[in-house]
NURO-298370 format. One line per field, with one value per residue (C-alpha): x, y, z; residue in three letters. Coordinates in pm, 1 decimal, always signed. Layout:
N
c1	[X/...]
c2	[Y/...]
c3	[Z/...]
residuo	[Ala/...]
//
This chain:
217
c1	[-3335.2/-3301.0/-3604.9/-3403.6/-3198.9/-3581.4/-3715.0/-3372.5/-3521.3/-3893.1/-3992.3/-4290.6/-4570.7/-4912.8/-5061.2/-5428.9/-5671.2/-5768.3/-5444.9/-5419.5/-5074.7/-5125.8/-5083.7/-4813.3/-4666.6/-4688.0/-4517.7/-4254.1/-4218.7/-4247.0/-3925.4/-3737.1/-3755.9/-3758.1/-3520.1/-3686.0/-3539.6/-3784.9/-4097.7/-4314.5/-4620.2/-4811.2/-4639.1/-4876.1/-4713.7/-4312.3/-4239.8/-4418.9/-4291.7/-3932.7/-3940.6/-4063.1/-3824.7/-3540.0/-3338.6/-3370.3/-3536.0/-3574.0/-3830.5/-3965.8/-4258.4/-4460.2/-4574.3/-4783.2/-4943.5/-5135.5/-5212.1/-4936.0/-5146.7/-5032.3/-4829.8/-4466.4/-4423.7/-4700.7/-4463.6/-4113.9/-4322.2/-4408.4/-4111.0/-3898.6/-4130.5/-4079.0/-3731.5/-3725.7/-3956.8/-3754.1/-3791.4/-3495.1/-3696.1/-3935.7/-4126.1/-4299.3/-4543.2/-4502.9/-4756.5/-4878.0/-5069.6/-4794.5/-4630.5/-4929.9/-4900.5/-4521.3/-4432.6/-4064.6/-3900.6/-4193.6/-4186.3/-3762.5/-3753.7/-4013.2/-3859.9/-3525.0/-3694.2/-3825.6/-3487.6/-3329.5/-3587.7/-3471.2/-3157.2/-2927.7/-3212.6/-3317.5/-3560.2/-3744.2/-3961.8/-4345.2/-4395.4/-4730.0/-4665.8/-4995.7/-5136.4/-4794.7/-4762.0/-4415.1/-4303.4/-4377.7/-4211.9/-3860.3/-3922.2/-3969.3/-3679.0/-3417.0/-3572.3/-3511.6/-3148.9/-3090.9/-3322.0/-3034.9/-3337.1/-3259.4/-3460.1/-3743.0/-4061.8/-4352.1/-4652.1/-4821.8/-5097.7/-5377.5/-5459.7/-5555.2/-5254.6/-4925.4/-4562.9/-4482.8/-4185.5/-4206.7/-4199.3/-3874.6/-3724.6/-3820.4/-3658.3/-3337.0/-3297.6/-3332.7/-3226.4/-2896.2/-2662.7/-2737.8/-3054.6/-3235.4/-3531.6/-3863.7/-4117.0/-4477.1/-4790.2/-4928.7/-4638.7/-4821.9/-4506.9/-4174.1/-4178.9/-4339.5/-4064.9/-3781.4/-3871.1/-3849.9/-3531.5/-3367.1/-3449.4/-3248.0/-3510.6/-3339.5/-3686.4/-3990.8/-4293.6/-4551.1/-4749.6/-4732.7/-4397.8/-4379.8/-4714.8/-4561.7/-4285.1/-4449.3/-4653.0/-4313.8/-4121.4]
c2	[+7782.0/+8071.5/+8125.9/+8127.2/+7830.8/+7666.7/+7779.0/+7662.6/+7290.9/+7349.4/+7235.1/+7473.9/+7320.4/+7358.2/+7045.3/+7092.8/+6987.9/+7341.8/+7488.0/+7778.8/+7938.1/+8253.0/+8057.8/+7872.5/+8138.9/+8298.9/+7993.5/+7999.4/+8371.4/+8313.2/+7977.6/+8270.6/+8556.7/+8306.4/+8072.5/+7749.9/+7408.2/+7369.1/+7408.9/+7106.0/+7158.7/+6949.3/+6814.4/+6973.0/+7304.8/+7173.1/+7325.1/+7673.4/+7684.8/+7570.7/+7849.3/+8113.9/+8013.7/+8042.0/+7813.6/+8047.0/+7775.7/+7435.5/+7273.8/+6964.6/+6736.1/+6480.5/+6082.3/+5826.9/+6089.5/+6073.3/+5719.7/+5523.1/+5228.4/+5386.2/+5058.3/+5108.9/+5174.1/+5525.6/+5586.6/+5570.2/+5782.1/+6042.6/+6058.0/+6078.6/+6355.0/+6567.1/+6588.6/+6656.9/+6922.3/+7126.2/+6888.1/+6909.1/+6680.3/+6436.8/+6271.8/+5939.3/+5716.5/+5354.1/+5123.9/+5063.6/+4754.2/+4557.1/+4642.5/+4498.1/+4160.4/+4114.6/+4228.7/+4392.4/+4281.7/+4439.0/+4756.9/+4746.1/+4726.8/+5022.6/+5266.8/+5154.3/+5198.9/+5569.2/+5629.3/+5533.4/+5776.8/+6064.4/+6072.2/+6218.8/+6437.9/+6398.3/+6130.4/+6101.0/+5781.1/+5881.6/+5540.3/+5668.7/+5619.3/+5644.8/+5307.4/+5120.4/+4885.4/+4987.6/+4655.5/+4784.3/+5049.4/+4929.3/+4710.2/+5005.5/+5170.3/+4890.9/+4892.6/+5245.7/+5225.3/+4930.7/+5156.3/+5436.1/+5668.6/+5999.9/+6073.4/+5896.5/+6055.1/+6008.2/+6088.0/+6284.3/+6496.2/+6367.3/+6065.1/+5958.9/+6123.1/+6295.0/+6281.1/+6193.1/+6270.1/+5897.9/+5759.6/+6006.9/+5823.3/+5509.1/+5601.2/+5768.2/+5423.8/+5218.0/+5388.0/+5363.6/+5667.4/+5685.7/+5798.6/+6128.8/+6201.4/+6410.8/+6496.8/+6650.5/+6655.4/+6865.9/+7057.5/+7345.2/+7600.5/+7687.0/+7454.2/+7172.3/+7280.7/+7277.1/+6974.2/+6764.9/+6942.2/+6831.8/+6466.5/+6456.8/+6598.3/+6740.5/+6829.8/+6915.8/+6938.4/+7227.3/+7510.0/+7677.3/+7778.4/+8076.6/+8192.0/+8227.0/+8361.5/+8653.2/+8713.5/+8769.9/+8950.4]
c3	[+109.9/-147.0/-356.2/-673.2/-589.8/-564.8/-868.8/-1042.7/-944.9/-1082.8/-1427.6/-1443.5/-1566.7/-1787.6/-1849.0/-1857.5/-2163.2/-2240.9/-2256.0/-2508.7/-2676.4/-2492.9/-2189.8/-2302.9/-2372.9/-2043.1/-1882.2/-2129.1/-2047.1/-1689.8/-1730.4/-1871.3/-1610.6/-1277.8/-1484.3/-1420.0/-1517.8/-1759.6/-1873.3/-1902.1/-2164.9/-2419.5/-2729.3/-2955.1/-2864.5/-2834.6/-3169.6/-3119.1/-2796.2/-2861.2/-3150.1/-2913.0/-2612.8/-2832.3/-2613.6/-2283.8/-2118.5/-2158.9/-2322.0/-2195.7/-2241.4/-2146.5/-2353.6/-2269.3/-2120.6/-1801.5/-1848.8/-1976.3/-2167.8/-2506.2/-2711.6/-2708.7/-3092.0/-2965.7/-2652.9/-2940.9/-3212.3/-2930.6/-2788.7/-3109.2/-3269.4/-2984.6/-2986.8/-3350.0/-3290.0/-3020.0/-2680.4/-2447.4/-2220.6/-2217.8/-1947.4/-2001.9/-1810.2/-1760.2/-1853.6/-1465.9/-1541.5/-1730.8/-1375.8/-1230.3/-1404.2/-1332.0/-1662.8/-1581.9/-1887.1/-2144.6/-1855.4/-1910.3/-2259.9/-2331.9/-2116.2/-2293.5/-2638.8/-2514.0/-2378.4/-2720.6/-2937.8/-2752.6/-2920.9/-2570.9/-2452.0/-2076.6/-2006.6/-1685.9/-1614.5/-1448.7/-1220.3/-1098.7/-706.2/-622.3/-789.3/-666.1/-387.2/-223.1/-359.6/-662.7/-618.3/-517.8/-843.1/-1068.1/-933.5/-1033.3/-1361.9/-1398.6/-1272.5/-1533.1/-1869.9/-1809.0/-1808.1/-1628.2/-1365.3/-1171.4/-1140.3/-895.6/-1044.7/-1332.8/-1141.7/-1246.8/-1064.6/-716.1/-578.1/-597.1/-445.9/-135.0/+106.2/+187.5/-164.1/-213.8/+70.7/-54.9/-416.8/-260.4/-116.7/-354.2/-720.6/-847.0/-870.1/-1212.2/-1143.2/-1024.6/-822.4/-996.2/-724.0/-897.9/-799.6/-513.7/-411.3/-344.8/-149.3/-62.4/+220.2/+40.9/-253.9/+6.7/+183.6/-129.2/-264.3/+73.9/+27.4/-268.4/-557.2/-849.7/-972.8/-885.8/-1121.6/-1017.3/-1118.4/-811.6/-710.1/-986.4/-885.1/-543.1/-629.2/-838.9/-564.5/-386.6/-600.1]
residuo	[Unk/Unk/Unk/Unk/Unk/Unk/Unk/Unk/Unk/Unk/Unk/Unk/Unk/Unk/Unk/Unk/Unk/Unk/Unk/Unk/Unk/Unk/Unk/Unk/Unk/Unk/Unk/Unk/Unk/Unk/Unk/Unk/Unk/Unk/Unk/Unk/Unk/Unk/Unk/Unk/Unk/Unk/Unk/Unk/Unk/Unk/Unk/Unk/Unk/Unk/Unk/Unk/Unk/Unk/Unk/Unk/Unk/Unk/Unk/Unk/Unk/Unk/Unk/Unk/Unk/Unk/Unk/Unk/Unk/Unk/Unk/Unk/Unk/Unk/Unk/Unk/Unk/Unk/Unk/Unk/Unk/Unk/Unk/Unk/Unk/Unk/Unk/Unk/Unk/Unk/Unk/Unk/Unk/Unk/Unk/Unk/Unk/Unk/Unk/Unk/Unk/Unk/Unk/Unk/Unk/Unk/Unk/Unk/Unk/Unk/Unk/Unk/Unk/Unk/Unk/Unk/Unk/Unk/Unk/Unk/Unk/Unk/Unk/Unk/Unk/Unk/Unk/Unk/Unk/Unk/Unk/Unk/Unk/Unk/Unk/Unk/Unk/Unk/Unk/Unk/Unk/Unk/Unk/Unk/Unk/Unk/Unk/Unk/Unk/Unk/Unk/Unk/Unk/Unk/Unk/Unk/Unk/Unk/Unk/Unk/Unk/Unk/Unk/Unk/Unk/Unk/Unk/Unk/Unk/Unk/Unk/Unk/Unk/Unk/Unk/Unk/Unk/Unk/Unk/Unk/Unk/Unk/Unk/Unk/Unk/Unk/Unk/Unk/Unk/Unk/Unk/Unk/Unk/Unk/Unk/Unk/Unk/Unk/Unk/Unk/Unk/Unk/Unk/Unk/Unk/Unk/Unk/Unk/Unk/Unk/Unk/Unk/Unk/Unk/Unk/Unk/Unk]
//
């Protein structure tokens, strides 16, 4: 598969605690020349970094973020403030232990609520594979067919573990056409990149695949 096509899949991320605007910057850069899907970066820099960006590449973030036990009325507030502050994207977790309980309808009606407070923007639904049962999973992806959320996501990075090609079969089976795939966490190369793109992805979340490709080019 064509390195471009690829990177046209990757929401290029920076995510970590420490993060400073001059790297921010850099990915935002980077989104621009390898012309990335998006670039996925904390909410407390949407606004500089929609500025800066200038709509060259899309700017996407991330609520309820990496843990997902924020209340609903934090996840809506979130969500709504980054969209008015430049978002083209946002990417919320679900709260993974009202999942545990058997709470669909509270699980339903946030990610409906989210979906609402982006006001048309994209909205892509972090189910945390890792901590799911694959029960759990199929569950989870009726839910987010019926939200009319976006895109379903497998996992945020920072927890026990990330995508899977088996959890992007088990989505591809059992989402609605409504829906796209997300695969992030731990897709590390172009064959890890390609592999997931030919199951269906739309996106993949990683840090990697520019690095790669710069080392390329």
């Amino acid at each position: 598969m064509d390195i471009n096509k690829i990177l046209s899949h990757c929401d290029h991320t920076l995510l970590a605690v420490d993060a400073k605007w001059e790297e921010i910057r850099q990915i935002c850069d980077d989104g621009i020349k390898y012309k990335t899907a998006s670039v996925c970066i904390p909410a407390s820099f949407v606004k500089q970094a929609s500025e800066y960006a200038d709509g060259k590449v899309k700017i996407c973030t991330v609520i309820g973020f990496p843990n997902g036990y924020s209340t609903t009325a934090s996840k809506v507030f979130e969500a709504a403030d980054a969209v008015e502050n430049g978002a083209d994207e946002v990417d919320m977790v679900i709260n993974i232990g009202w999942v545990k309980d058997g709470r669909f309808d509270d699980v339903l009606n946030e990610i409906k609520a989210v979906k609402s407070a982006c006001k048309g923007k994209i909205l892509k639904v972090i189910i945390e594979t890792c901590l799911l049962t694959d029960e759990e999973k199929i569950k989870m992806c009726q839910i987010v067919t019926d939200s009319g959320a976006d895109y379903i996501k497998t996992s945020t990075g920072f927890s026990k573990g990330g995508a899977t090609k088996e959890d992007i079969i088990l989505f591809s089976e059992n989402i609605g056409k409504n829906v796209k795939m997300k695969a992030a966490g731990g897709i590390r190369s172009f064959e890890d990149a390609e592999a997931f793109l030919e199951l269906g992805c739309d996106r993949l979340g990683t840090s990697a695949i520019v690095k790669l490709a710069k080392n390329i080019k």
